[in-house]
N, C-alpha and C positions, 0 to 999 in steps of 0.2 A: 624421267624418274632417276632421283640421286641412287648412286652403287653405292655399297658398303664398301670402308677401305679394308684392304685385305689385310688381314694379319698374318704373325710369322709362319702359319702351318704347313702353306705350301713350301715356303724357305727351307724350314725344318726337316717336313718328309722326303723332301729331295736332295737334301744333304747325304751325308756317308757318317758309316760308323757311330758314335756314342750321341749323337746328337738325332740323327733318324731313329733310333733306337727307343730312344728318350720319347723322340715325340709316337710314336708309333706306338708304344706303351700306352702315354696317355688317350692318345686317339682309342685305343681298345678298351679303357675302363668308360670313358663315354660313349661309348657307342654300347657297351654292356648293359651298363646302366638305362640308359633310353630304352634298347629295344627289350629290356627286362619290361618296364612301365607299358611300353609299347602292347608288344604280346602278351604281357596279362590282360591289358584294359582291353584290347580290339579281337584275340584271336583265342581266347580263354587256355594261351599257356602251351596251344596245341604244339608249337615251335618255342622252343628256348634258346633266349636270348645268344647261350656259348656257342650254341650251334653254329650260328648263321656270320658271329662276327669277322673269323677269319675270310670266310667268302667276301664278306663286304671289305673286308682292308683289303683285299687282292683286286676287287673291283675298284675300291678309292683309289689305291695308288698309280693302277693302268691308266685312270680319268685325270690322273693329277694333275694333268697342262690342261683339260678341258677347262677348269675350275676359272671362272670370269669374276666372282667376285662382286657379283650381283646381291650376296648374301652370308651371311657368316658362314665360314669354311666347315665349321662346325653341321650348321642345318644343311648344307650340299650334301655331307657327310653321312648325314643319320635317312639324308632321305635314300640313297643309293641301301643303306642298310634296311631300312624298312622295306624298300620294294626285293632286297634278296631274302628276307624273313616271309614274304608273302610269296614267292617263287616256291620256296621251298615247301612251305604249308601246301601248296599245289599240286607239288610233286608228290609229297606223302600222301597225301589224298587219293591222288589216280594212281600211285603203286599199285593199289589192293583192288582197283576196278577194272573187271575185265572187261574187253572190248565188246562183248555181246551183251553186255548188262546196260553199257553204256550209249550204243548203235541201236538195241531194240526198241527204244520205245519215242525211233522214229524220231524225223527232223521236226525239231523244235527251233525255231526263231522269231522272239516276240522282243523286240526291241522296246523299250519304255517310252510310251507317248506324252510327249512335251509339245509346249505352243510351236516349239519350231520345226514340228512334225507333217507339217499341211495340213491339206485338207483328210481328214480319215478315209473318206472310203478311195480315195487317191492312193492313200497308205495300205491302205487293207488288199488293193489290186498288185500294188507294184509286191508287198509280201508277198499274195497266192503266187506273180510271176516269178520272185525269188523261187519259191517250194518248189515250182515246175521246170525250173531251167535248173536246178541242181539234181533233182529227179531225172531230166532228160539228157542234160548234153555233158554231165561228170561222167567221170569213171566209176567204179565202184570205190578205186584205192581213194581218188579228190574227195565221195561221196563223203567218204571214211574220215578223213581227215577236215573236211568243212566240218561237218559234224563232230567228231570229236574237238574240234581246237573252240568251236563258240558255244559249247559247254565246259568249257576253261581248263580243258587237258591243257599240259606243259606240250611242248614241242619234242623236247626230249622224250617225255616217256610216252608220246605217241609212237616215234622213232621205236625207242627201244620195245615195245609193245608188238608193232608191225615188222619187227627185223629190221627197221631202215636205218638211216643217220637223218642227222638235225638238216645236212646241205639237201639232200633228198625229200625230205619233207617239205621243206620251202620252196621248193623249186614245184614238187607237187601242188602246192596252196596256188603259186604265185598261176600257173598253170588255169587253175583251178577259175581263180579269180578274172585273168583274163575270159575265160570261155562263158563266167557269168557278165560282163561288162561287156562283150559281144552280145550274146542274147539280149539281155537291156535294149541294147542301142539297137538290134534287129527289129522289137518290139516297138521302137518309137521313143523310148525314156531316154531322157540325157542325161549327163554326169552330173548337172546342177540340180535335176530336178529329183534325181537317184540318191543325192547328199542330204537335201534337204527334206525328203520324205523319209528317210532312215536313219537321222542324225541322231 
């Protein structure tokens, strides 16, 4: 697959003084612009565009030697901005939800079934065993947190919800996740066949 050749942006934004400046300007009225079209057409407005831009230029500039050039500097750009305009809509979402409105009404995991899903009632077994090994062998805190995170709480405002931090909560999941991938494998499931019945 041919790469796009890179143009001057990354040059630019890595420069000093009136020249990063310059381009860093420009980078912000595009990236405005986009995620104004953006967020109106996909997220009806609920994030605006000024919001979210400074976060995204702090994110671009940190990635800026990541940037290979596979693609105009630009579209690498706006995509890192789109996915922190969608971060954010996230977190103001579960600001205002509290954790017993969110936890009551019980594990819910129905992954959308596609041809590369197996066999169904394959999939419908290995599910009920997901339900039962998060039921049996989690904590209440992992319970808390599987459930809150694949109902699309931020990690953040799980954190800041349950007192914790972001390092604490992943290390919870990560936790979490190993004790369900032991159960699996206790039950007879392997990791291919655990992929491809929940992909």
């Amino acid at each position: 697959m041919a790469t796009v050749e890179k143009d001057d942006w990354v040059e630019r934004l890595s420069a000093s003084g009136e020249v990063r400046d310059q381009a860093v300007t420009e980078l912000r009225v595009i990236l405005v612009r986009g995620l104004a079209s953006t967020c109106r057409n996909r997220y009806d407005n609920r994030v605006q565009a000024d919001d979210v831009v400074q976060d995204a230029l702090i994110k671009i500039l940190d990635k800026l030697h990541t940037f290979e050039g596979r693609s105009k500097f630009t579209t690498w750009a706006m995509t890192i901005a789109v996915r922190t305009a969608m971060s954010e809509m996230r977190r103001r979402h579960f600001k205002d939800v509290s954790m017993e409105s969110l936890l009551g009404d019980g594990m819910r995991f129905e992954p959308a079934a596609n041809e590369a899903s197996g066999d169904p009632s394959e999939r419908d077994d290995m599910l009920t065993k997901l339900r039962e090994l998060v039921e049996t062998s989690l904590t209440d805190k992992q319970r808390d947190a599987v459930h809150a995170l694949l109902h699309g709480m931020p990690v953040e405002v799980f954190a800041e919800k349950t007192g914790s931090n972001r390092n604490a909560v992943y290390k919870l999941v990560h936790d979490a996740r190993a004790k369900l991938r032991q159960g699996f494998e206790q039950a007879g499931y392997k990791a291919k066949d655990i992929s491809a019945v929940l992909a």
